[in-house]
N, C-alpha and C positions, 0 to 999 in steps of 0.2 A: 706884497701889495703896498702901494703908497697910496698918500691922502687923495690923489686926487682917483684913485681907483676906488677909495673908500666912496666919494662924495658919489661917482659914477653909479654904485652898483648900489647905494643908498636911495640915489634917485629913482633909478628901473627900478625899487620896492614900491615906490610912493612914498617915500621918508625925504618929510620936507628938510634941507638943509640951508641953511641964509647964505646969500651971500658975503654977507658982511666979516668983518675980520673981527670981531668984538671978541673977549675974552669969554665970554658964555657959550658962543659959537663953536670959539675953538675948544673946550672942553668937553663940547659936545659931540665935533668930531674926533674928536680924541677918544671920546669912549666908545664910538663906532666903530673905528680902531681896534680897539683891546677886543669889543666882540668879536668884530670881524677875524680877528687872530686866530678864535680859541675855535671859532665854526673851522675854519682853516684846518688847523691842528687835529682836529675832531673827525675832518673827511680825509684827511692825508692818511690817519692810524686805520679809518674804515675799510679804505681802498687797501692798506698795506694787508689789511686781514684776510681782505677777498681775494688777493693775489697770493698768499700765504695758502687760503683753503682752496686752493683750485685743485684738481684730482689731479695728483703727482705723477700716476700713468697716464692719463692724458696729453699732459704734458713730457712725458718722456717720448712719446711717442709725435711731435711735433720736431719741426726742424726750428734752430736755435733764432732762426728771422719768424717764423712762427709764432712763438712762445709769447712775443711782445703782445703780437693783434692780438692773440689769446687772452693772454690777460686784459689788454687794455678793453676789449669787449664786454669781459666780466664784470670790470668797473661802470663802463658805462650800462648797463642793464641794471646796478642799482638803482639810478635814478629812478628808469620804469619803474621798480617794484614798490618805491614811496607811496 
């Protein structure tokens, strides 16, 4: 993610961001940043767990172009269960 993806996905919250370039500003996106990082990090090692516990025979029993939808499926179904 870059800053202007930060500023992007701050706005679609309702998280007012200035225009302006002032140094408060930019410390501020800066540390929208660092959060935005660690949620990142956070859902990367989630999804790695959900594709990790997926039933191993199930998966054996899929063809290897399979396995991807499969998993990627499982990931997206966390969402729903929030």
């Amino acid at each position: 993610m870059n800053r202007e993806d930060i500023v992007r996905m701050a706005r679609e919250a309702d998280i007012h961001v200035s225009e302006n370039n002032s140094f408060a500003d930019d410390m501020y996106i800066s540390t929208l940043y660092r959060f935005a990082n660690v949620v990142a990090a956070a859902e990367n090692e989630a999804c790695a767990k959900e594709a990790e516990n997926m039933d191993k025979a199930v998966l054996a029993m899929l063809s290897l172009t399979s396995q991807p939808v499969a998993i990627a499926a499982r990931i997206r179904s966390r969402r729903r269960k929030e």
